[in-house]
Phi, psi and omega in degrees: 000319174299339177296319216259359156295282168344300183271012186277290216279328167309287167332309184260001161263350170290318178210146166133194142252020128305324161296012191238328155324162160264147210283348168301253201340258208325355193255322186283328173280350174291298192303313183283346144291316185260027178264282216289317174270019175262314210247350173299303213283318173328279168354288182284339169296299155347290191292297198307335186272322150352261158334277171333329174255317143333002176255000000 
């Protein structure tokens, strides 16, 4: 998931409007998106494991 964070951010510096930012904000909203699908995926592994010894 982080790759694909990763060719995403790639992406929009190559053509989009991530290129009209300035590269601090893009680099700094990269980290806190991808902090934020970091602390998603932890969550949800947790819970499934969670879950899972309760069936």
């Amino acid at each position: 998931m982080l790759f694909l964070v990763a060719a995403l951010l790639l992406l929009g510096l190559v053509m989009g409007t991530v290129a009209h930012a300035p590269l601090t904000f893009t680099v700094v909203a990269a980290i806190v998106i991808a902090g934020w699908l970091g602390i998603f995926a932890l969550r949800e592994r947790h819970g499934r494991r969670r879950a899972a010894r309760t069936n």
